[in-house]
C-alpha positions in Angstrom: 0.0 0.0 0.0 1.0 3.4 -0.7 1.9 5.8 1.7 -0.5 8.8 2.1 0.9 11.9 2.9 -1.1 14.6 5.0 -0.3 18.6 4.7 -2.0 21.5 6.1 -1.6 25.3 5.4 -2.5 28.4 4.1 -3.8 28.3 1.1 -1.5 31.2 -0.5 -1.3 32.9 -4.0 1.7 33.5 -5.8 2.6 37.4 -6.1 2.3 38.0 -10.0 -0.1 37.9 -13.1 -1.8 34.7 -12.9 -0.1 33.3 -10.0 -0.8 29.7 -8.9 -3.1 29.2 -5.8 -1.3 26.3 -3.5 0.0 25.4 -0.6 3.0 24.8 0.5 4.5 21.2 1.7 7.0 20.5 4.9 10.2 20.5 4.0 10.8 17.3 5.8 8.0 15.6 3.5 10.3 17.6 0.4 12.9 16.0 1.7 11.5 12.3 2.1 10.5 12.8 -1.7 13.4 13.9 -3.4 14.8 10.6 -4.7 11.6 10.2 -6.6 11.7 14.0 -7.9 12.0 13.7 -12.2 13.6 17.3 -13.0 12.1 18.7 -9.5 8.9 17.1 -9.5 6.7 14.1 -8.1 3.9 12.6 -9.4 1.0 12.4 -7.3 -2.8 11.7 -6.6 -4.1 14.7 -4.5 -7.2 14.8 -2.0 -8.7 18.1 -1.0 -12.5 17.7 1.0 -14.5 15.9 -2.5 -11.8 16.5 -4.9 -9.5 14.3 -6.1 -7.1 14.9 -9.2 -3.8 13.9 -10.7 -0.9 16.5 -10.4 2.8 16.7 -9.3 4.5 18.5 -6.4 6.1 21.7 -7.3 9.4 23.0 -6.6 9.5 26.0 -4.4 12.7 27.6 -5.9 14.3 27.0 -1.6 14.1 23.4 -1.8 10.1 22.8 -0.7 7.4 21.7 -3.4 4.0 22.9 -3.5 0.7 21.7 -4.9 -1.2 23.7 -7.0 -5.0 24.0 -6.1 -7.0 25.1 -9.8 -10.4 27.1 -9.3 -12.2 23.4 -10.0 -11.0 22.5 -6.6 -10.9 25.7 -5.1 -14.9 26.1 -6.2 -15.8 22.6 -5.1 -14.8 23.3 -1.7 -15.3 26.9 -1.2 -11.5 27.6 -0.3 -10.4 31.2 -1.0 -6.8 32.7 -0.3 -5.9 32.6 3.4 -8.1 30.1 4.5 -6.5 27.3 6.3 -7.1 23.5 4.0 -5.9 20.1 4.8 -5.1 18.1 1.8 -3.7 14.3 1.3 -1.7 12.5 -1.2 0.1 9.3 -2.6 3.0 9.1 -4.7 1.8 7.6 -8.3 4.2 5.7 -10.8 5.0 8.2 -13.8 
C-alpha cells in the first residue's frame, strides 16, 4: 500500500499575473520525496474535502514543493486565499 501523505496550510497565491493558488509542503515531507523527484517534480494523486485529481509536487525555488489548487478545486470546496485547508496525497508511478 502506498503511503499517504497529510499537509496542512495556508492556502497562498503566488505574487504575480496569474499566480498559482497552492499550498505549501514540509520540507521534511520535500525531503523524504526527493529521490523520486524527475527534474524537480513528483507525481501524485491529490485529495482536498470531494476533490480528487492527478498532479505533481512543485518545486518552491528554496528546496520545498508545493501543490497547485486550480479554481475546480478551489470552487468545489469553497476555499479562498488565506483560508486554512488540509489536503492528502500518494506518490503515483510516472
Amino acid at each position: 500500500m502506498t503511503k499517504v501523505y497529510t499537509v496542512t496550510g495556508r492556502m497562498e497565491l503566488f505574487d504575480r499575473d496569474g499566480g498559482w493558488h497552492y499550498v505549501q509542503v514540509p520540507r521534511e515531507v520535500t525531503e523524504e520525496l526527493a529521490g523520486l523527484a524527475d527534474r524537480g517534480l513528483v507525481a501524485i494523486t491529490a485529495r482536498l474535502g470531494r476533490s480528487q485529481w492527478s498532479t505533481s509536487l512543485l518545486p518552491m525555488g528554496d528546496g520545498t514543493q508545493f501543490v497547485a489548487l486550480n479554481a475546480r478545486v478551489r470552487g468545489a470546496n469553497s476555499i479562498d486565499v488565506g483560508d486554512e485547508v488540509t489536503l492528502s496525497f500518494q506518490v503515483r508511478p510516472r
